[in-house]
N, C-alpha and C positions, 0 to 999 in steps of 0.2 A: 408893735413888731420889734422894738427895741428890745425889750424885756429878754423874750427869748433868746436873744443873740448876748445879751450879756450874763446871763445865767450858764451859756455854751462854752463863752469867755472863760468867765469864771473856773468852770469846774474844767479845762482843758491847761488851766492856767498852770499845774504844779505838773503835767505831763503825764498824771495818770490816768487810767482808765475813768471815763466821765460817769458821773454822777447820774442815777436813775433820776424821772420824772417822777411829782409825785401830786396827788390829788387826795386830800383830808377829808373828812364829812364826819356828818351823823345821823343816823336816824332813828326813830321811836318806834320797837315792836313791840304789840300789844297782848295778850296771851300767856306771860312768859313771867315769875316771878327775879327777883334779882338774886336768888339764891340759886332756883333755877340754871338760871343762865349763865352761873359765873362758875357753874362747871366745864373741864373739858369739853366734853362731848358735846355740849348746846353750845359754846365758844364756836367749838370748829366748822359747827355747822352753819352757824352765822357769817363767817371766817367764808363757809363754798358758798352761800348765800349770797354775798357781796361780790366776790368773783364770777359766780354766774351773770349777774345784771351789767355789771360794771366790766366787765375784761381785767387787761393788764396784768401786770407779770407775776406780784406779789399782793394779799392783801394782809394786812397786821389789824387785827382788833386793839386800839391803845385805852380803850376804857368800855366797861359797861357798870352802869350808874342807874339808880331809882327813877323812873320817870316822875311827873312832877304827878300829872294823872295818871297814875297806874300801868303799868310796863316798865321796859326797860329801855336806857339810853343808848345806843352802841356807838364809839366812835371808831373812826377808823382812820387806816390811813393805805393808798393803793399807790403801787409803785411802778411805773413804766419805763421801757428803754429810752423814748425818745420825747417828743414836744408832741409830736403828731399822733406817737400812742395815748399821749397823756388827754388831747383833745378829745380823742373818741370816749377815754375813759368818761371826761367833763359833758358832752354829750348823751352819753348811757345814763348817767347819774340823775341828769335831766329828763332824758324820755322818765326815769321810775319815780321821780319825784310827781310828776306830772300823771303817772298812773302805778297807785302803790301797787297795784293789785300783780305788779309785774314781780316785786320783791315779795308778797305774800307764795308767790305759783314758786320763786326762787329758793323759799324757806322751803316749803313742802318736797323740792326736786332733794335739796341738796339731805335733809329727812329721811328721808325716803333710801338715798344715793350712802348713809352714813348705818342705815340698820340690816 
């Protein structure tokens, strides 16, 4: 419980407006070549993909890379207002890791949501 109170600290410390939370990851989609994906259009969809499952205020795609086995890598990074948005975000991130099938139905929404 420390942690969060000096990160609050910190970014309250110069008097301006505080610093969003933020939660990083990555995950392996498979289907998708790396040329593929490293267009707009499959980007951003990856980009509602991520938002969908995960919540949170902003998501940034910061890389997509060859997978080791075939697909591609996404990283990401999701950005919340507060500690307690950021939890939920840490939470979601959780339930889909735990059942990909939740980020597979998310690609096809956000697909779907983009044509």
């Amino acid at each position: 419980r420390q942690w969060p109170a000096f990160l609050r600290r910190a970014s309250l410390g110069s008097g301006a407006a505080p610093a969003p939370f933020s939660n990083t990851g990555s995950t392996t989609v498979s289907g998708i070549s790396l040329a593929a994906a490293s267009t707009p259009a499959a980007q951003a969809v990856l980009q509602d993909a991520i938002w969908r499952v995960a919540g949170g205020t902003d998501v940034e795609i910061l890389s997509v890379t060859a997978a080791a086995r075939g697909g591609i890598d996404v990283s990401y990074r999701i950005t919340s207002p507060d500690l307690a948005a950021s939890q939920d975000v840490a939470e979601r991130l959780a339930d889909v890791a735990a059942n990909p099938a939740l980020f597979d139905r998310a690609v096809a929404e956000a697909a779907a949501a983009a044509s």
